[in-house]
N, C-alpha and C positions, 0 to 999 in steps of 0.2 A: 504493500500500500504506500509505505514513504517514497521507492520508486518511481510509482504512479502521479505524486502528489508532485513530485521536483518537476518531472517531465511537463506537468502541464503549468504549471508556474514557470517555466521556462521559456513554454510555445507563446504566453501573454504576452511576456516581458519583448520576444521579440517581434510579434507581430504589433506592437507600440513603438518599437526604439528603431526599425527600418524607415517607415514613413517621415518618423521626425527627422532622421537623418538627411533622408530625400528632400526632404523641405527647405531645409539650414544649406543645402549646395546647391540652390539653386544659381543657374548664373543671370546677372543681370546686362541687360544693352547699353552700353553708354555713347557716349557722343565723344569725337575724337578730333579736334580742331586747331593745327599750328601745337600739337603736341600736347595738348591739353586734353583730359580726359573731367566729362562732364557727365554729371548725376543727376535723375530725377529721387528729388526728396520730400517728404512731409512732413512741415509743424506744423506742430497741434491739430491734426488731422482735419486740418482748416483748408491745405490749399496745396499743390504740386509745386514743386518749387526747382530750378535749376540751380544745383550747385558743382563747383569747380572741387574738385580731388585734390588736394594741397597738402603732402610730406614735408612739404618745410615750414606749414605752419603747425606751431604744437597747439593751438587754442582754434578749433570752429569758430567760423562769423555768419552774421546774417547781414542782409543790407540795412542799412537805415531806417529806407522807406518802407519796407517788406515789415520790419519789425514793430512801425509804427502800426501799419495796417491790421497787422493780428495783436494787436495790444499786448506785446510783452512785456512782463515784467522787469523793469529797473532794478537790482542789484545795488549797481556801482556806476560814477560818473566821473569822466578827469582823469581816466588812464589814457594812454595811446601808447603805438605799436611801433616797431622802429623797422625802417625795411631796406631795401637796396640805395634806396637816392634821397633818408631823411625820416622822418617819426609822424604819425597820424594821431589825430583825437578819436576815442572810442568810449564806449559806455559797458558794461556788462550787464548780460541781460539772462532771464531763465526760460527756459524753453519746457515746457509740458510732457510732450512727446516730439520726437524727432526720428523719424523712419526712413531706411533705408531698402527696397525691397521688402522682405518679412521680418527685418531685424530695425524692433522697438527700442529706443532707450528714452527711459522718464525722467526727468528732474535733470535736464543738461543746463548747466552755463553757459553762454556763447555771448561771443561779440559783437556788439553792433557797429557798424560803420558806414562809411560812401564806399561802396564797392561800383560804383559809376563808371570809373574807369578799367574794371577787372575784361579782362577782353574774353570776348562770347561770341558763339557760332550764330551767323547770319544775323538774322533783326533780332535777335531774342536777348534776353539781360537777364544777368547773374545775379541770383538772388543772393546765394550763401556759399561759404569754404567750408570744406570739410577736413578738419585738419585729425593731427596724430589722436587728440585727445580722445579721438571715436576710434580710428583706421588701427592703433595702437595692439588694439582687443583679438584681433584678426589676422588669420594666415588669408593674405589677398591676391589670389591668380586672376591676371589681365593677359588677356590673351584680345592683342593689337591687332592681329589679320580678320578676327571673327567681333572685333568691337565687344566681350564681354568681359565682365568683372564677376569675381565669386567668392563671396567672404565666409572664410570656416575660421570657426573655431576650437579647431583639430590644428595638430602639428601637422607641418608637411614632413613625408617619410621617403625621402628620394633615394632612388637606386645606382642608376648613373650618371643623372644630371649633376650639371655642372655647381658648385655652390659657392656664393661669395658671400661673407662675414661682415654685419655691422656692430655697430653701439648705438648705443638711444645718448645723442650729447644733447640736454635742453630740448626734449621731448621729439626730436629731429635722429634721424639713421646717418650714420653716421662710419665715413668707412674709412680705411687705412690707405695711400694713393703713394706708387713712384712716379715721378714724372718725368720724364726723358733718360730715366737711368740714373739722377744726379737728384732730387730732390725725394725724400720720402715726409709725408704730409699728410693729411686727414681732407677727404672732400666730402659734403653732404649730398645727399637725394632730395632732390628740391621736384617732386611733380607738379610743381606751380610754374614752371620754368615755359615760356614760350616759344616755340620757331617755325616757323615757315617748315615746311617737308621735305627734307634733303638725307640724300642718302650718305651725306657725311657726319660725323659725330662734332658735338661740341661741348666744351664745359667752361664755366668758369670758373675765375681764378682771383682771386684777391690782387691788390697792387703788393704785397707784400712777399706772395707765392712768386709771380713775375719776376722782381727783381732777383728773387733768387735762381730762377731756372735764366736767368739772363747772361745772370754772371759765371755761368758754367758755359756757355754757349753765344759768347757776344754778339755774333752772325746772325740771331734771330731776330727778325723784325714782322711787326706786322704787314698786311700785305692787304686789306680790306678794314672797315669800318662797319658795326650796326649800333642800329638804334633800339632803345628799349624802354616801356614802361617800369615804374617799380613803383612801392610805397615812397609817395613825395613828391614825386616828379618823374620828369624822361632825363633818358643818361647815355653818352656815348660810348662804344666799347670796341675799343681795338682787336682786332682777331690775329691770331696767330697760328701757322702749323706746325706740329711739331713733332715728333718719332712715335713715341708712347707714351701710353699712362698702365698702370698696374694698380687692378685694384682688388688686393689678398690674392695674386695669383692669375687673376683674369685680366690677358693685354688686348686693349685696344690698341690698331696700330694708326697711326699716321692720323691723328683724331686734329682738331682745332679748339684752340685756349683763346678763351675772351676773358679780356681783360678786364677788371671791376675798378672804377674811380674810387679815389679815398671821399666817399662819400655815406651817409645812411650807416647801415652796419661795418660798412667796410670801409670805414674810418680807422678802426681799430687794428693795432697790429696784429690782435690775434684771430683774427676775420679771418678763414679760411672758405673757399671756394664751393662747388655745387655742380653735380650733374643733373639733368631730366630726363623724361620719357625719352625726348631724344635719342639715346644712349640705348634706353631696355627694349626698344620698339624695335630692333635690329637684331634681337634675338624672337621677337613674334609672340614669343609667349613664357612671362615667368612669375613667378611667387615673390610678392614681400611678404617672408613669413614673420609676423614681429612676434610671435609668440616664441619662435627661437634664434629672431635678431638672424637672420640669414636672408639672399634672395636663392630662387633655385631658379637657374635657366632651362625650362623646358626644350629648348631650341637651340642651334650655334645656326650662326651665319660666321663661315670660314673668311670672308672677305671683311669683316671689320675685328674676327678678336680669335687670337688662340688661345690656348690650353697652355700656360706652362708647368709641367710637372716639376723639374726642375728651374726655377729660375736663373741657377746660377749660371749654369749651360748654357741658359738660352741668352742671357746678356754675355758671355765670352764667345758665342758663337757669333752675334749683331760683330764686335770687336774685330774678328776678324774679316 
C-alpha cells in the first residue's frame, strides 16, 4: 500500500510541475532597432507599455508623462542619474505591478524621468527601461535571428557552448577585457548601447582606456567620427580599429574602439568602457545567465571571434 501511495503522489506532483514549467519558458517577441532590443510591458495592468532592455542600467524607469498618466506613487524627489555626457533630475516612484510576459513583480520602485529623447522604433515612444534590478533574477536567452527573449529562472547547464564570465560591478555585468594584447581592463555590457546595423563590432572605451592602448601602439589613430545621444546631451566619438579584444578567453578580432569624452561618467579616471548587442548579435543566439554571472554563446560566427584555448599560444603565434 505505501508503494501504491508514493506512486501516485508522485504522478500529481508531476502532472502540476510540467505545465508550470512550460509556462515560465515561454519565449517572448521583441522588437530589435539600431541594436536595441524592445519590450512590451504592463503597469499596473492599466496599459501596454514599450520598454527599452537596458544592462547598464541597474534601476528601471518609467517616462514622466506615462507615470503621470497612471498616477504613481511618489517615493522620492531630487535625485538624478549620471550618464555618458552629464547627470538628469529624477523622482522615484512605486509601481503596483509591473509585467513582463507571464512574469508579475508587485511593489517595484522605479524611476521617473524625460525619456523623450530615448531612441525608439518608427513613430512609437518609449515608455520605460528595464534595467538589472528586474533582468538581474533571470537566466535570459535572446536569440537575434528569430527576435525572441526567454527568461528562466533555472541555471543554464551548457554542454559545449562557449562560456564567458562576468561580475555584477554596481548592479551592471561586468567583464575582464585584453585589449590589443597590451592592456588588461574591465569593460561592461551596456544593452542600452545604440548603432546603426553593421557587421563590424564596436565598443567603447573611456579617455583613460585610450590613452593607455595608445601608448603601446602610437600609430593608432582614429580614422572616422560618430555621433551619439547619452544622459545630458549629444557627444562626439572618435573611432578606432584595432587587432583584439579578449574577453575571459573569447577574441574578437579586428573589432572598432570609440572613444568616450571626459564627460558625464566618464569624467572619472576610473570610468571604464562598455560593449552592446552589437557585439552578442554576431553570435545569433546567447544567455545572460545572471543567476550564475556567465553568458553562454549558443552560436560562433568564425569571422568575428575564436576560441582560444590556450591564450598564450595564440598571442606568441599573432608575434610571429
Amino acid at each position: 500500500m505505501k508503494g501504491k501511495t508514493t506512486f501516485r503522489i508522485t504522478l500529481i506532483f508531476c502532472l502540476f510541475f510540467i505545465p508550470l514549467q512550460l509556462l515560465a519558458q515561454k519565449p517572448i517577441n521583441f522588437i530589435y532597432h539600431q541594436s536595441l532590443i524592445y519590450l512590451r510591458v504592463k503597469v499596473n495592468e492599466k496599459k501596454d507599455l514599450l520598454f527599452l532592455m537596458d544592462t547598464g542600467a541597474n534601476i528601471s524607469s518609467l517616462d514622466r508623462a506615462t507615470a503621470e498618466l497612471l498616477k504613481l506613487q511618489v517615493i522620492k524627489e531630487g535625485d538624478s542619474v549620471v550618464g555618458t555626457a552629464g547627470t538628469e533630475a529624477i523622482r522615484l516612484c512605486k509601481t503596483k505591478t509591473l509585467q513582463v510576459g507571464s512574469i508579475v513583480v508587485k511593489g517595484m520602485n522605479i524611476n521617473c524621468r524625460d525619456l523623450s529623447r530615448v531612441i525608439a522604433p518608427g513613430t512609437q515612444k518609449v515608455n520605460g527601461i528595464l534595467g538589472t534590478d528586474f533582468l538581474k533574477k533571470y537566466a535570459i536567452t535572446i536569440d537575434y535571428g528569430k527576435k525572441t527573449i526567454l527568461f528562466s529562472k533555472a541555471k543554464i547547464k551548457p554542454s559545449r557552448e562557449k562560456i564567458v564570465h562576468f561580475e555584477m560591478a554596481s548592479g551592471i555585468p561586468r567583464f575582464e577585457a585584453r585589449i590589443n594584447d597590451t592592456l588588461t581592463t574591465h569593460l561592461y555590457f551596456n544593452s542600452g548601447v545604440s548603432l546603426m546595423r553593421s557587421p563590424d563590432v564596436y565598443v567603447n572605451v573611456s579617455h583613460k582606456q585610450w590613452s593607455t592602448i595608445k601608448n603601446h601602439d602610437r600609430y593608432l589613430t582614429p580614422y572616422t567620427n560618430m555621433e551619439g545621444d547619452g544622459v545630458g546631451g549629444r557627444v562626439k566619438l572618435p573611432v578606432v580599429k584595432i587587432r583584439s579584444i579578449h574577453l575571459n578567453g573569447l577574441e574578437v578580432v579586428k573589432p572598432n574602439i570609440v572613444i568616450q569624452p571626459r564627460e558625464g561618467y566618464f569624467k572619472s579616471d576610473n570610468a571604464i568602457g562598455f560593449f552592446g548587442n552589437n557585439l552578442l548579435e554576431k553570435y545569433r543566439k546567447v544567455t545572460i545567465d545572471f543567476l550564475s554571472n556567465r553568458v553562454v554563446m549558443h552560436t560562433i560566427n568564425k569571422k568575428v571571434a575564436t576560441h582560444t584555448i590556450n591564450k598564450h599560444l595564440a598571442m606568441e603565434t599573432k608575434k610571429r
